[in-house]
C-alpha positions in Angstrom: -11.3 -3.7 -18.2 -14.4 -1.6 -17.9 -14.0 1.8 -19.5 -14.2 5.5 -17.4 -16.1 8.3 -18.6 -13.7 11.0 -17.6 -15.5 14.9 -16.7 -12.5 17.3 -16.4 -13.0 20.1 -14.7 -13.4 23.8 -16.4 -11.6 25.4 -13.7 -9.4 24.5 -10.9 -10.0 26.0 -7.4 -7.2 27.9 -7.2 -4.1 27.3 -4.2 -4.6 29.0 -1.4 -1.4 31.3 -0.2 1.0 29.6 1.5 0.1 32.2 4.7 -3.4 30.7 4.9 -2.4 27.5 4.9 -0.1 27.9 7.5 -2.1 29.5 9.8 -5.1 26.7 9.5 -2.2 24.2 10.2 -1.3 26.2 13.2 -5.3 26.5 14.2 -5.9 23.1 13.7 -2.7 21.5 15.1 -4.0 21.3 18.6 -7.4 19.4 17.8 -6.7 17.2 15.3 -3.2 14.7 16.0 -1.3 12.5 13.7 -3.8 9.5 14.0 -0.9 7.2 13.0 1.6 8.8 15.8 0.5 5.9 18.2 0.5 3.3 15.9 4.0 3.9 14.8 6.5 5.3 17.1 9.6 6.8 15.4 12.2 5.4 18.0 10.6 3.5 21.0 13.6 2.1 22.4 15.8 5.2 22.6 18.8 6.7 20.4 20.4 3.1 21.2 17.8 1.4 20.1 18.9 -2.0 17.3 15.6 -1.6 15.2 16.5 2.0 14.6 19.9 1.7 14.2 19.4 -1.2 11.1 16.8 0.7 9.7 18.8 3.9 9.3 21.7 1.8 8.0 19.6 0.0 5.5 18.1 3.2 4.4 21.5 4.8 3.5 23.3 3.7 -0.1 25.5 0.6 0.6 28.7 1.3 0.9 29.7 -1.3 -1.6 27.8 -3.6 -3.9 28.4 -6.6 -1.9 26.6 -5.2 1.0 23.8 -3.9 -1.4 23.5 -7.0 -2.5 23.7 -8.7 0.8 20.6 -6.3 2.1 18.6 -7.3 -1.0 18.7 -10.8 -0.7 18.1 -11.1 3.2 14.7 -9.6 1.9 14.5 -11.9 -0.6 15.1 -14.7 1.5 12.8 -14.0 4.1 10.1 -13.7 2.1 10.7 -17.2 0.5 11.1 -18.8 3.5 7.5 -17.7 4.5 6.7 -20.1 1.0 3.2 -19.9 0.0 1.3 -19.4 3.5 -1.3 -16.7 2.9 -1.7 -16.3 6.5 1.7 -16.4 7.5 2.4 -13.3 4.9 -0.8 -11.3 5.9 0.9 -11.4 9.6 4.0 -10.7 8.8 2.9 -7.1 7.3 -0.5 -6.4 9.5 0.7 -4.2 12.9 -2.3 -4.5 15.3 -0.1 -2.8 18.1 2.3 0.4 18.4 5.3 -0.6 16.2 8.4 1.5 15.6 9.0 3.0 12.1 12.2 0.6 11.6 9.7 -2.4 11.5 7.8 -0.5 9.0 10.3 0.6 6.8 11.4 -2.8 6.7 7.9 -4.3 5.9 7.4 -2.2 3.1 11.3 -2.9 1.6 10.4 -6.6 1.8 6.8 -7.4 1.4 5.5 -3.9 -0.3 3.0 -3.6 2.1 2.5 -2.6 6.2 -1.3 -2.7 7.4 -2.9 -1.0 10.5 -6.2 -2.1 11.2 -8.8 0.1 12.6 -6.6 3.1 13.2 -9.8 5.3 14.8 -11.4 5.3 17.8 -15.4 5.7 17.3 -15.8 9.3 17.5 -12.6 9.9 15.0 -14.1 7.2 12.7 -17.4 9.2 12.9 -15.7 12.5 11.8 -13.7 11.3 9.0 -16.9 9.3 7.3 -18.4 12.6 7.5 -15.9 14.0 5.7 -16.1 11.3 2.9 -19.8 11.8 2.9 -19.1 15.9 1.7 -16.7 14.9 -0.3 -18.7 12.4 -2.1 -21.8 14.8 -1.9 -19.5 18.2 -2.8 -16.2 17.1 -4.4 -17.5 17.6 -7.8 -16.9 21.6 -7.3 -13.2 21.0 -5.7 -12.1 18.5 -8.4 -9.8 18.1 -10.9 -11.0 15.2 -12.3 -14.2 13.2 -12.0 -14.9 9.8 -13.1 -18.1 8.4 -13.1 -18.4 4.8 -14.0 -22.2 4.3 -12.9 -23.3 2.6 -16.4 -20.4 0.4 -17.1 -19.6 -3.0 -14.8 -17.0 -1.4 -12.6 -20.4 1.2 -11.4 -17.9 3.4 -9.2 -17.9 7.3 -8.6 -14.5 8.9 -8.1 -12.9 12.4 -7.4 -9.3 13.1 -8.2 -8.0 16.4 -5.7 -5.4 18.5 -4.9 -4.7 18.0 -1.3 -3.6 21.2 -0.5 -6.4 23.1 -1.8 -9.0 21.6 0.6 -10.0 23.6 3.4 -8.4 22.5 6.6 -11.4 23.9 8.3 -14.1 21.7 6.9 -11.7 18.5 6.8 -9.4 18.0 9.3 -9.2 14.6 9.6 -8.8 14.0 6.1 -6.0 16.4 6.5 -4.1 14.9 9.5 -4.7 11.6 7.9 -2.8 12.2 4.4 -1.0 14.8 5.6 0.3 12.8 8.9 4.0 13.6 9.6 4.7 9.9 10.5 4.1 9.1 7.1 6.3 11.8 5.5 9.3 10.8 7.9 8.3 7.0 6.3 8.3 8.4 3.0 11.5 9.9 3.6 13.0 7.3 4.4 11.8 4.4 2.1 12.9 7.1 -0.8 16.2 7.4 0.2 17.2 10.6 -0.3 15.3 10.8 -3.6 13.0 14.6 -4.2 9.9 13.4 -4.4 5.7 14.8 -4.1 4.2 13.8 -0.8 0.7 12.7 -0.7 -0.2 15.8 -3.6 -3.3 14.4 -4.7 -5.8 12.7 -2.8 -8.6 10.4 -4.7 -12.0 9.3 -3.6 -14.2 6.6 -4.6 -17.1 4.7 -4.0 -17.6 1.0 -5.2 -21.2 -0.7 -5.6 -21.9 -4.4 -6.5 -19.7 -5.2 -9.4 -17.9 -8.8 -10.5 -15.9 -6.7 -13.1 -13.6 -4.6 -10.5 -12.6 -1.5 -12.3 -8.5 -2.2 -11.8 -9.3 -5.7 -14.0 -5.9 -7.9 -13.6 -3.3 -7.9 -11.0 -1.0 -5.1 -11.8 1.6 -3.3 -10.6 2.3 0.5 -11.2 4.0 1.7 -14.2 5.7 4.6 -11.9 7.0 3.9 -8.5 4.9 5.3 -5.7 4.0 5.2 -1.8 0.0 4.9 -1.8 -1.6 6.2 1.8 -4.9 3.8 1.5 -7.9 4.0 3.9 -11.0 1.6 4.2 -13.8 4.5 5.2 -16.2 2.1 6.3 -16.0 -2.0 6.3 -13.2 -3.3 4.1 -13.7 -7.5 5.2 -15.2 -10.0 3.0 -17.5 -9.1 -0.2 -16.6 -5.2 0.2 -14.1 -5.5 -3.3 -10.9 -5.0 -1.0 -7.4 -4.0 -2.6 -5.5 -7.7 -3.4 -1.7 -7.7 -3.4 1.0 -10.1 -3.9 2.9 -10.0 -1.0 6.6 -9.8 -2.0 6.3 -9.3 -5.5 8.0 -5.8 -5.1 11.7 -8.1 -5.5 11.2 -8.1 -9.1 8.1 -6.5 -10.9 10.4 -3.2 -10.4 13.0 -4.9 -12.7 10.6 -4.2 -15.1 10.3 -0.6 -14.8 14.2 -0.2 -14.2 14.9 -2.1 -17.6 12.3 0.2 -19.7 13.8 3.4 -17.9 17.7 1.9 -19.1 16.0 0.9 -22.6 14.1 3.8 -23.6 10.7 2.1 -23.6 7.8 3.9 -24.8 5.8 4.3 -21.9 2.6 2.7 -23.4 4.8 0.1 -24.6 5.6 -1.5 -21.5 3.1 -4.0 -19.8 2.2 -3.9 -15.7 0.0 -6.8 -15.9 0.4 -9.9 -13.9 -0.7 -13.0 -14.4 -1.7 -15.2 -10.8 0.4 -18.1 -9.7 3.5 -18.6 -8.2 3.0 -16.2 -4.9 0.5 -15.5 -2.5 -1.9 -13.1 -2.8 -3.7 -11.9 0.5 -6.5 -8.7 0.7 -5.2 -5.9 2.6 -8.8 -5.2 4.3 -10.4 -4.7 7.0 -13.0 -3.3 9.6 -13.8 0.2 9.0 -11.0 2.6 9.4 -8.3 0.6 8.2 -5.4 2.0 7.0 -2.7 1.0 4.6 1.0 1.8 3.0 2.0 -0.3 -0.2 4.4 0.0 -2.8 2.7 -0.2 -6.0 5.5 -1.7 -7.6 3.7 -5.0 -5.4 1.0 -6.8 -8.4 -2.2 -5.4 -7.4 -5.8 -5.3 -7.9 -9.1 -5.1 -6.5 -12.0 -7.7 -5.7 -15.8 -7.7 -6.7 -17.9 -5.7 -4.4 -20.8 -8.8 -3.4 -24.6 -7.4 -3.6 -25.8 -5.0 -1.3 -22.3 -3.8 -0.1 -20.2 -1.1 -0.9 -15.8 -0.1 -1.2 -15.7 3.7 0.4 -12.0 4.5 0.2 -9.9 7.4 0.2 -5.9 7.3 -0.8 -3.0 9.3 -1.8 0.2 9.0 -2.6 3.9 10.0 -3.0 6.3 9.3 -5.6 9.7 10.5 -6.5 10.2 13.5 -8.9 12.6 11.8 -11.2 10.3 9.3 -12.1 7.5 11.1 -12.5 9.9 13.3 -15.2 10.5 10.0 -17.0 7.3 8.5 -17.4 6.3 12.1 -19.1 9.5 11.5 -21.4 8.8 8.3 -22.2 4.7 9.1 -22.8 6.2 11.2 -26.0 8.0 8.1 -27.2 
């Protein structure tokens, strides 16, 4: 795995008060929507509506083990009985039409993964690449962390930010993107009742031609978390797209659970996977794709072909408690 050459920051822009914030929310809120509030609808069919009604009862603790248990294998099940079609899996988890949240929720319990291709109209696409492009050009003065991989084979650029300290002004798209309430309530849900940091940071990279992709081997996160992911500009074929093996979620998190129960030292435990025995589909797509994956799914990126380059932006959520361990079990 290529190596990063890491540039911490000297100082942090500092929050802004919670007042100010507030009020840009309020002064933007009328401009710029939820661009995922047509894609997914909270409750299309009504307070009666079956979809809604299993996902809220799947999203509450079982009231027994049998039913737990029950819950976890119909997953199970219905991701076997898809067997090793890629193209059958990519469908079952890519929404190219409005689709309520239960269907979501669902996606992401059984497959780790719910795609929305091209989420933007033109002109929205437009104002978020512009965006990327002052990020990009800028970030380097609102960063916490920048890492610049430019003379190793990954050749990438990346800022690491605070979401909440960028001005809502000067990105509001970016900010009604990771900020978007539909994806809270999802978050909300898929955590179950869990405290946990919504969409805190926000990271930005660009990708040039590389057959080393930075990520190296399918992997799967050593801390459970939500990722928001967004293809800026073309996502298809060549552009080093994120890879995922769909369904994997069932039992790489086993993994995690056990070292939590064992006391593993953090470093200790190992988040690689090696490929065979699923299917493993790219979660790309025309510019302005969007994604939500659990990274517990094996993961990785692709090689960026010549003459083409990854421009993503992604954040993520993930619950307090785990967070707390993995910094407990880092001082192993």
């Amino acid at each position: 795995m290529a190596l990063s050459i890491f540039r911490k920051k000297s100082k942090r822009v500092d929050p802004e008060p919670k007042s100010i914030i507030a009020t840009r929310e309020l002064d933007n809120a009328h401009e710029v929507s939820d661009p995922l509030a047509g894609r997914v609808i909270s409750n299309p069919g009504g307070d009666n509506d079956p979809a809604e009604i299993s996902a809220d009862k799947s999203a509450s603790i079982a009231s027994n083990d049998t039913e737990l248990m029950a819950e976890i294998s119909a997953r199970i099940e219905r991701a076997k009985s898809i067997g090793m079609d890629e193209e059958a899996f990519l469908e079952a988890f890519t929404f190219h039409q409005p689709v309520s949240q239960a269907k979501v929720l669902e996606s992401l319990r059984t497959f780790g993964l719910a795609i929305f291709p091209a989420i933007y109209d033109s002109d929205r696409l437009s104002r978020i690449t512009k965006e990327y492009d002052d990020l990009i050009e800028n970030g380097e003065t609102m960063a916490s962390t920048v890492s610049a991989r430019e003379d190793t084979p990954a050749n990438s650029y990346a800022l690491s930010l605070v979401r909440d300290n960028l001005d809502r002004n000067r990105f509001p798209e970016t900010m009604a993107l990771f900020g978007s309430p539909t994806i809270k309530q999802i978050s909300e849900k898929y955590f179950a009742g869990q405290e946990f940091e919504f969409n805190s940071d926000l990271f930005v990279q660009w990708t040039d031609h590389t057959d080393v992709p930075a990520s190296g081997k399918l992997h799967w996160d050593k801390q459970l978390t939500l990722k928001s992911w967004l293809y800026v500009t073309d996502g298809t074929e060549g552009y080093g797209a994120m890879r995922a093996g769909a369904g994997t979620a069932a039992w790489m998190r086993y993994i995690r659970e056990d070292a939590m129960f064992d006391g593993i030292p953090y470093g200790k435990i190992v988040n690689q996977v090696e490929e065979g025995g699923f299917p493993v589909v790219s979660t790309g797509g025309p510019a302005g794709t969007f994604f939500l994956f659990v990274t517990d799914v094996a993961h990785g990126a692709s090689p960026v072909a010549p003459g083409k380059r990854r421009n993503i932006m992604r954040s993520r959520s993930r619950p307090v408690r785990v967070r707390q361990w993995a910094s407990w079990a880092s001082k192993l």
